[in-house]
C-alpha positions in Angstrom: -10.6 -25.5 12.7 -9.2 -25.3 8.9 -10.7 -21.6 7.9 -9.5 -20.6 4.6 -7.5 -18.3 6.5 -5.6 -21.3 7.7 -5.5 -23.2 4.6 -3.7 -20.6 2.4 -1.3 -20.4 5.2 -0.6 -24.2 6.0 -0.5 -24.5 1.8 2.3 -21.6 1.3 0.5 -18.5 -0.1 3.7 -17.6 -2.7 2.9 -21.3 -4.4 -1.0 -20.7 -5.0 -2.4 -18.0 -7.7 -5.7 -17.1 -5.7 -6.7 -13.5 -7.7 -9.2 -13.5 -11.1 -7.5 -15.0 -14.3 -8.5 -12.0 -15.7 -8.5 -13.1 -19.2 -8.9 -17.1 -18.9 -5.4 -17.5 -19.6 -3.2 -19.9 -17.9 0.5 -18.4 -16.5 2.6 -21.0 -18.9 2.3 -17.7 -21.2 5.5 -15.5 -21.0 5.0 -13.9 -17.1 6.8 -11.8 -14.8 5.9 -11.3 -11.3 5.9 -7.8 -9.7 4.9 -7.0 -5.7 3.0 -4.1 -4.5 4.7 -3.4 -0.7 2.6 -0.4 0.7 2.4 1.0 4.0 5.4 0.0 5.9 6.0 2.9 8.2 9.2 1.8 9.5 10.4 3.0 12.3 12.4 1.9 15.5 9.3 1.9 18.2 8.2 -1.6 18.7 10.9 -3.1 16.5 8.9 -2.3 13.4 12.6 -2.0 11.7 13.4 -5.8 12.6 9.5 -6.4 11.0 10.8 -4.7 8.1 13.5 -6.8 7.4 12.1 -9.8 7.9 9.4 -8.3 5.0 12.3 -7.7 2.7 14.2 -11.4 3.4 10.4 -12.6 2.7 10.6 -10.7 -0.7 14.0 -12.1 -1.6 12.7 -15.3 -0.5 9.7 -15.5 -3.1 10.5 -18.3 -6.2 9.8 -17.8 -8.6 11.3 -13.7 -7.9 9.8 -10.8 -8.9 11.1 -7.9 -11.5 10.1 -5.4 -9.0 8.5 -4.2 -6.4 6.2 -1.2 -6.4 6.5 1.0 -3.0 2.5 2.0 -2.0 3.4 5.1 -0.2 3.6 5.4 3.9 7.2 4.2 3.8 8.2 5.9 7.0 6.5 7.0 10.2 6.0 10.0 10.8 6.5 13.3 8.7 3.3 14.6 10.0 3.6 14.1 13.8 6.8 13.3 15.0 10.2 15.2 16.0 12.4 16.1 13.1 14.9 13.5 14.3 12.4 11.0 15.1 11.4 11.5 11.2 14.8 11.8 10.0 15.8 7.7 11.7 12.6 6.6 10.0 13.7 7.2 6.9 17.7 5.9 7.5 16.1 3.1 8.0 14.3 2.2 5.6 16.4 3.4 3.4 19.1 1.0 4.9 16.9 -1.8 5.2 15.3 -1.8 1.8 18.5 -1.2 -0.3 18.8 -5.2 0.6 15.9 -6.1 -1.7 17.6 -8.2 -4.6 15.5 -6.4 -7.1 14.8 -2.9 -8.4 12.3 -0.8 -6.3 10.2 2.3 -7.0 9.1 4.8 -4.3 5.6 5.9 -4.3 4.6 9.2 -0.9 2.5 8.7 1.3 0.8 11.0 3.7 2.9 9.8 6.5 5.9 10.6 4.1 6.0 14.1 4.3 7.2 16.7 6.9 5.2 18.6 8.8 2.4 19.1 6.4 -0.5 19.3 9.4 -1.3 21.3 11.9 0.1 19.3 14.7 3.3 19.3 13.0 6.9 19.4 14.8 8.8 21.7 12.8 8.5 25.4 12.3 6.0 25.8 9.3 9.2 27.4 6.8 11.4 24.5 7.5 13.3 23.9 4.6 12.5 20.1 4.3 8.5 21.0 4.4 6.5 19.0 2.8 7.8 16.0 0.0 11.6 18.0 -0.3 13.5 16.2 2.7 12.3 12.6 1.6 12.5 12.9 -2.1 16.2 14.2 -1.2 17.2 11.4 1.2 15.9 8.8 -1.2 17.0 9.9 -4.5 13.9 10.2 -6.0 14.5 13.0 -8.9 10.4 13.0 -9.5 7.5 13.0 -6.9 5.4 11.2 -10.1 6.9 9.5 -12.9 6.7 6.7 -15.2 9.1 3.7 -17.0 8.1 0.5 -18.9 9.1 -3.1 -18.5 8.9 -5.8 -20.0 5.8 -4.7 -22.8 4.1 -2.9 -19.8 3.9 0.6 -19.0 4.0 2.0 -14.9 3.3 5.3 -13.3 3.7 6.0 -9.8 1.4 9.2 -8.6 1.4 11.2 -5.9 -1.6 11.5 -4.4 -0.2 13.8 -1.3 -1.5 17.6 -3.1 0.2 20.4 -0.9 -1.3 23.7 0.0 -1.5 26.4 2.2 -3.7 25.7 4.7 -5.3 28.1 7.6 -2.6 26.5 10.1 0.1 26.5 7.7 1.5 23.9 4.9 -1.3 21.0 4.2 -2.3 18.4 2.3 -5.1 17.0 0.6 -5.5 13.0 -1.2 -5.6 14.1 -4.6 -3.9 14.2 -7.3 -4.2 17.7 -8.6 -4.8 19.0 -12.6 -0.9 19.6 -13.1 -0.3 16.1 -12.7 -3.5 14.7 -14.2 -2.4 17.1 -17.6 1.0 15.3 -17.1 -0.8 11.5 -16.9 -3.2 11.8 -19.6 -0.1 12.7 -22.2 1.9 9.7 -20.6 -0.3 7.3 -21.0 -1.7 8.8 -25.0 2.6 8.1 -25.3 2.2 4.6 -24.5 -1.7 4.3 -25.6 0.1 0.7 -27.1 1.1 -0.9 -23.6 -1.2 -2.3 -21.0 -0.5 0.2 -17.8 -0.2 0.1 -14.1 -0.4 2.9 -12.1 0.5 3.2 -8.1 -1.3 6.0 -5.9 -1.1 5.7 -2.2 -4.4 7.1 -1.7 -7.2 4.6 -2.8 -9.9 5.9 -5.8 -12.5 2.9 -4.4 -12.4 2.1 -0.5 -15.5 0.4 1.7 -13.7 1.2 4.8 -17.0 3.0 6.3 -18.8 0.0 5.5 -16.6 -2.5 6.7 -16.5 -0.7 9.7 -20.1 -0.3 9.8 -19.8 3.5 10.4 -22.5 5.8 9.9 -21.0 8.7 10.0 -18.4 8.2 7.4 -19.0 9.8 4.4 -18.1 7.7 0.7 -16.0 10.9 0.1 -14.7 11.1 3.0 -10.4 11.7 3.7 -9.2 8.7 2.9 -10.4 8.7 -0.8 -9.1 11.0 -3.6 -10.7 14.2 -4.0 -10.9 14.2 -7.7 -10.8 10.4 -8.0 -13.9 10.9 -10.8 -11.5 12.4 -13.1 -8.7 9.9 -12.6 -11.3 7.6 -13.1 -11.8 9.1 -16.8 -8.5 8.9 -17.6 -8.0 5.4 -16.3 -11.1 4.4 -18.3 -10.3 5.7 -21.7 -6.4 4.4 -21.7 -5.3 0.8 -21.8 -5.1 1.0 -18.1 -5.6 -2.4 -16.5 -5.2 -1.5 -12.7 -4.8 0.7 -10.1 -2.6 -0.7 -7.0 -3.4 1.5 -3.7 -2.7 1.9 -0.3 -3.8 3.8 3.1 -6.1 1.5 4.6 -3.9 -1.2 5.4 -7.1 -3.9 3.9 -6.8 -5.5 1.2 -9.3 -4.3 -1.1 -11.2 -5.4 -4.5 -13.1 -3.3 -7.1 -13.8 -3.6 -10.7 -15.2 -1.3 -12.4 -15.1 0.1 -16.0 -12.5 -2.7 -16.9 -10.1 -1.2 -14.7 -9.1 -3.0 -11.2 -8.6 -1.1 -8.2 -6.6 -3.5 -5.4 -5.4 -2.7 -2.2 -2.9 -4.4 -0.4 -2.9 -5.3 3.2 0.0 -3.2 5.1 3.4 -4.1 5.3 3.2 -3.3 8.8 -0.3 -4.4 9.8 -1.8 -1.8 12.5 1.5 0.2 13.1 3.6 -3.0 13.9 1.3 -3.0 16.9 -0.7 -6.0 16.0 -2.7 -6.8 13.2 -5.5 -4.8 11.3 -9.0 -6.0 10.9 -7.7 -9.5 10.8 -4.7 -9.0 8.3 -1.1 -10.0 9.6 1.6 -8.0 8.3 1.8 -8.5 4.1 2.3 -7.7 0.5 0.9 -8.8 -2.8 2.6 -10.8 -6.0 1.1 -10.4 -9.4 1.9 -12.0 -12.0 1.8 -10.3 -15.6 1.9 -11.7 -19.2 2.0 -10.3 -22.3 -1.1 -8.2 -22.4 -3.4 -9.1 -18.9 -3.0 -9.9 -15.2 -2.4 -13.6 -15.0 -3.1 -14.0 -11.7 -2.5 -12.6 -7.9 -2.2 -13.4 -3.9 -1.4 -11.7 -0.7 1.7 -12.9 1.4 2.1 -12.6 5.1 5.2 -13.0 6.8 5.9 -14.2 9.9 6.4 -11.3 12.3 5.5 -11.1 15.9 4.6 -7.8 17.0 6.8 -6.0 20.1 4.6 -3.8 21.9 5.5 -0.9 24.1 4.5 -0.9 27.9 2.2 2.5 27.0 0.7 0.5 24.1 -2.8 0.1 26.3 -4.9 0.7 23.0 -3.3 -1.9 21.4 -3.6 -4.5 23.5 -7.4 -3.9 23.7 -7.8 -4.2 20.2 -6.1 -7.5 20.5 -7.6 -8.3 22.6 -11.0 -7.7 21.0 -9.7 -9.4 17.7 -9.2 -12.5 19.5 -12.5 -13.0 21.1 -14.4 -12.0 17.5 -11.9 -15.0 16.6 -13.0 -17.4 19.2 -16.7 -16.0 18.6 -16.7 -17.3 15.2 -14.8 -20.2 15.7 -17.3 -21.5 18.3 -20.1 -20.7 16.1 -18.6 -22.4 13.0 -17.9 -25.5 15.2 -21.6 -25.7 16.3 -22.7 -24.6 12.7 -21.4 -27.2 11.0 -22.2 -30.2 13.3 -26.1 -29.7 13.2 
C-alpha cells in the first residue's frame, strides 16, 4: 500500500519542501537551511551511539547542507537516573560523535542532561557536578542560554531545565524562570530588527494527552512549561517567527499569534528502542530566507534498533505498533475497493 508515509520515503524526504510556505514565497529567494536535532539521548545500551552516528553521516549527507544545526535538548541519557559513570560515557560520546558534523552546532539542556536533579538520583545530593555544571563543563558551553545571529536572523537557545531545591534535594521544573525571561525580552528589544528563532527543549504547545487519548493528563501538565503564558507574551510582541521544541519525541504543529511552535520527532525515536507513536528515528531541515520560513520537512534515517534481551516492554510496544499498522492497512485496502 502507498500511505503517504511511504511516499515521502520512496521520493527522498531531503528533496521535497512539505511545511507551510509561510509567506507565499518560492525558495529561489536568498535561503539557508538550518536543522533542529532534539532528543538524541545517546548512549552505549542498545547501540544508540552507532544510531547516532549514522544521524550525523545523514546530516552531512543533506544537499543542499545546512548552516547549522540547533541541538533540542536531551543530548545524553541519563543525568537524572543513571550511575555517575554511566552518565559521564553518555556524554563522551556524544561529544565524540557529534564533533564529526561538518557544520557548526549549538547545544540546547534537556532534562535528561543534567545530574542528579531528581529524587531517584545516583549521586550524593552536594555532588559537585549537580545539576547543568558537569555537562556545560564537558561540552564547552560558557552559557546555559544565549543568543548569536546569522545570516539576517537572530537565534536564542533557552533553557527550559529551572533548578531548585526540592523536598528530596536538588530539582527541576520545565520553565524558564523570570531571570532568564528579563534576560530574553532585552535580547530580542536588541535585535527588534531581525526575524528570531528561539530553541527550548521543553514545548510551550503539546497535544500529547490528546493524542494519547488520556484523561487524566492535565493541558498543564509536566511536560509543558510552567510559565509558558509569559514566554508566550514575549514571543508575541517581538519579531519572533518560531519556537523549535523538543521532549515529546512527535513531531508537533501549532500556530498561534503569528508565532510557530514545531516539534521535531526524536533523534532517537523511543530510546533507540524502536520507534515512537509511529515516528522512526529523525530530524527536521528548514529552510530560511531573508525575512520568513521558506519551507520545512522531517528526515528519517535509516537505523535499525538493537534491543537488549531485558527489553520485554519494548518489544510489546512493537509489537502493538505493528498490528495498529496492519489494522489500518487492512482497513484501507477494503476502504478503498468498495
Amino acid at each position: 500500500m502507498t500511505t503517504r508515509r511511504s511516499f515521502l520515503k520512496n521520493v527522498g524526504l531531503s528533496a521535497l519542501g512539505m511545511g507551510t510556505l509561510f509567506n507565499g514565497k518560492h525558495s529561489d529567494e536568498e535561503s539557508f537551511r538550518i536543522v533542529h536535532l532534539t532528543d538524541q539521548h545517546v548512549t552505549s545500551r542498545r547501540q544508540g551511539h552507532e544510531g547516532y552516528k549514522k544521524c550525523i553521516q545523514s546530516i552531512n549527507a543533506l544537499d543542499p547542507a545546512p548552516d547549522l544545526v540547533l541541538m533540542g535538548g536531551d543530548m545524553v541519557f541519563d543525568g537524572l537516573y543513571t550511575e555517575l559513570e554511566t552518565y559521564q560515557e553518555s556524554i563522551r560520546l556524544y561529544r565524540s560523535i557529534t564533533e564529526e558534523l561538518n557544520v557548526p552546532y549549538y547545544h540546547c539542556l534537556g532534562n535528561h542532561d543534567v545530574l542528579g536533579l531528581s529524587s531517584r538520583r545516583k549521586v550524593p545530593k552536594d555532588h559537585p557536578g549537580i545539576g547543568r555544571k558537569m555537562i556545560m563543563e564537558e561540552l564547552g558551553m560558557e552559557k546555559d542560554y544565549y543568543s548569536f545571529n546569522h545570516k539576517g536572523w537572530h537565534f536564542v537557545v533557552l533553557n527550559s531545565i529551572f533548578e531548585f531545591e526540592g523536598e528530596n534535594g536538588p530539582a527541576y521544573k520545565p520553565m524558564i524562570g523570570e531571570e532568564q525571561m528579563d534576560w530574553l525580552r532585552h535580547d530580542l528589544g536588541d535585535h527588534k530588527d531581525m526575524p528570531a528563532i528561539l530553541v527550548s527543549h521543553m514545548p510551550a504547545f503539546s497535544h500529547k494527552g490528546q493524542i494519547n487519548s488520556d484523561f487524566e493528563m492535565m493541558a498543564m501538565s509536566p511536560f509543558i512549561l510552567q510559565d509558558n503564558i509569559d514566554l508566550r507574551y514575549v514571543l508575541e510582541r517581538h519579531n519572533v517567527k518560531m519556537l523549535l521544541q523538543g521532549h515529546t519525541h512527535i513531531n508537533e504543529d501549532f500556530r498561534f499569534n503569528d508565532v510557530w511552535y514545531t516539534t521535531s520527532q526524536s533523534a532517537s525515536a523511543a530510546w533507540w528502542g524502536g520507534n515512537w507513536l509511529g515516528f522512526k528515528p529523525g530530524y527536521t531541515v528548514f529552510e530560511l530566507g531573508n525575512k520568513d520560513i521558506l519551507k520545512w520537512y522531517p528526515v528519517e534515517y535509516e537505523w535499525e534498533h538493537q534491543l537488549e534481551p531485558e527489553d520485554t516492554v519494548e518489544r510489546e510496544r512493537i509489537q502493538t505498533r505493528q498490528q495498529l499498522e496492519q489494522r489500518q492497512d487492512s482497513l484501507y485496502r477494503a476502504e478503498i475497493e468498495n
